[in-house]
N, C-alpha and C positions, 0 to 999 in steps of 0.2 A: 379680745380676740383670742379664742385658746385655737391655738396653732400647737404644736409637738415641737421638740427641737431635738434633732440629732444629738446623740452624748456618744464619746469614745469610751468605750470601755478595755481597759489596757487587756490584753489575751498575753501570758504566757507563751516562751517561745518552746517549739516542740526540739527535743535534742534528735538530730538525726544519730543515727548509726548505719554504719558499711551494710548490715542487711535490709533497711530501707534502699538506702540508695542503690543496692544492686537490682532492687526489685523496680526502681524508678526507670534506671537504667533499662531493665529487659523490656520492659511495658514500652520504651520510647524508640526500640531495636525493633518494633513486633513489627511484620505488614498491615499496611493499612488495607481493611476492607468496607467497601461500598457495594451496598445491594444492588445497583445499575450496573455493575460492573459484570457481564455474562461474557463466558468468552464466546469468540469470536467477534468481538466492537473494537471499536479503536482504541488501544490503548494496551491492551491486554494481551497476553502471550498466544492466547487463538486465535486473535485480530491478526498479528504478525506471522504465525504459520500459514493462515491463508492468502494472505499479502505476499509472502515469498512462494507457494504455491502458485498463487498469480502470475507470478514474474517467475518462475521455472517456464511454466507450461504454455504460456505468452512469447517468451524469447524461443523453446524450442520451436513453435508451430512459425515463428518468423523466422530462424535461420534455417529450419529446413526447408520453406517455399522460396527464401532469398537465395539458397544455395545451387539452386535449380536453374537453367539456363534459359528455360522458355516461363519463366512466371508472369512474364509482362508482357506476352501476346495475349493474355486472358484475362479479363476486368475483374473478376471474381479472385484470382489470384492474389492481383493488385491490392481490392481492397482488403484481401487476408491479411496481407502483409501490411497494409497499414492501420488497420486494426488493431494486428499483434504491435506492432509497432506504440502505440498510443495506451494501448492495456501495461503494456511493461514498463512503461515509463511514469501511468498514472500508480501501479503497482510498488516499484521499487522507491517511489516518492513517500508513497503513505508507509510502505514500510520503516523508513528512516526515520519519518514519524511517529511510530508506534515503537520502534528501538528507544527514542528520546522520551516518550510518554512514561515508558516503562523504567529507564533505568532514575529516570526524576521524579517516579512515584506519581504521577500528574493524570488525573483523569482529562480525556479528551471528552466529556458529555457537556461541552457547552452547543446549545441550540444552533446555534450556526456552523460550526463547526460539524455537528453533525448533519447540518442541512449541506453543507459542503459538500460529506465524505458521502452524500447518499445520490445527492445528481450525479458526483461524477462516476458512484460505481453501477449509478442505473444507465447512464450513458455509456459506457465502453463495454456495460454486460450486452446492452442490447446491440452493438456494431459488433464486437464480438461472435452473436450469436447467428447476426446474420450475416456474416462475413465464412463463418463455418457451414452455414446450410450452402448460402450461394458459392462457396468449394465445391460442398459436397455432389450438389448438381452437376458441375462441371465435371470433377472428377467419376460419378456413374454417366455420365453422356460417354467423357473419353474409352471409360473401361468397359463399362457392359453396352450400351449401343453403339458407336463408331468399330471397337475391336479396335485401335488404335494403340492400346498401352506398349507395346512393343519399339513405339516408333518416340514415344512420350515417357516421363518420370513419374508413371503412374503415382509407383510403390511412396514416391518422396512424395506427391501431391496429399495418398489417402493418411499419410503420418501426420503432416501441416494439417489436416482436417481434423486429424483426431486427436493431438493436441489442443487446436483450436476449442475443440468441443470439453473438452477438459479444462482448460483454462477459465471456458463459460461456466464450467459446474461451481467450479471455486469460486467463482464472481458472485453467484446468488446467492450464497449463502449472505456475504457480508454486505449484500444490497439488501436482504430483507431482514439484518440484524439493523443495521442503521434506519430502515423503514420506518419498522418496527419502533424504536428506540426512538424515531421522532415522533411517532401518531401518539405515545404512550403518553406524549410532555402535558 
């Protein structure tokens, strides 16, 4: 039977010296980079500017529609606020997320994970956006057909709207980075 047989062969040890090792050192200090990594995804310093984005312009279109006295005679109101409501909380959640992704070095592109981060930012973009159109009707019914704004908080309603409408801008980006980011797998 000729078979091969592994043989060790003794190697020489290499001597290090202080300028190897600082150079080990700085290669082992470098950032790690991954070509998946595009900012605005989870994980990444533009994933989390738009996440606190989110949750800026999310909490303001909720405490200016909450701060108003008549928001809950109008259904449209209602669901504004609880849209914003639901957006800031999916927002400052993945933010915290994406704080710990980053300061651990840790990519968030595992498959489910990003199947996670993309329902739920295609679900609260789209409650979001129609929670800001159906303000927005309300609020031109109240101001330009009724002539009512006088007797109403117009001005606080058209601010909630257009926050709202802003909040959704910021949302679709990071809906169709994680889209994206999953059709590609």
């Amino acid at each position: 039977m000729n078979v091969s047989h592994a043989s060790v062969h003794p190697v020489e040890e290499v001597p290090t010296t202080e300028g190897v090792v600082a150079v080990v050192d700085q290669n082992a200090n470098a950032p790690r980079v991954r070509m998946k990594d595009i900012q605005g995804m989870p994980g990444t310093v533009g994933g989390l500017s738009l996440r606190a984005s989110q949750f800026v312009f999310g909490a303001a279109a909720l405490s200016i529609m909450a701060s108003t006295s008549d928001f809950p005679s109008v259904t449209a109101f209602c669901f504004l606020v609880a849209a914003a409501g639901l957006q800031t909380l999916w927002s400052i959640s993945l933010a915290i997320t994406d704080v710990y992704a980053i300061l651990v070095r840790r990519s968030l592109q595992n498959s489910r994970l990003v199947s996670f981060f993309t329902i739920g930012d295609g679900v609260t973009s789209t409650l979001m956006f129609a929670a800001a159109c159906a303000s927005a009707g309300i609020t031109v019914l109240i101001d330009n057909d009724l002539g009512n704004c006088s007797e109403n908080h117009c001005v606080q309603f058209e601010t909630a709207t257009g926050m709202a409408f802003i909040c959704w801008f910021t949302t679709v980006p990071s809906f169709l980075l994680n889209f994206w980011s999953l059709a590609s797998r």
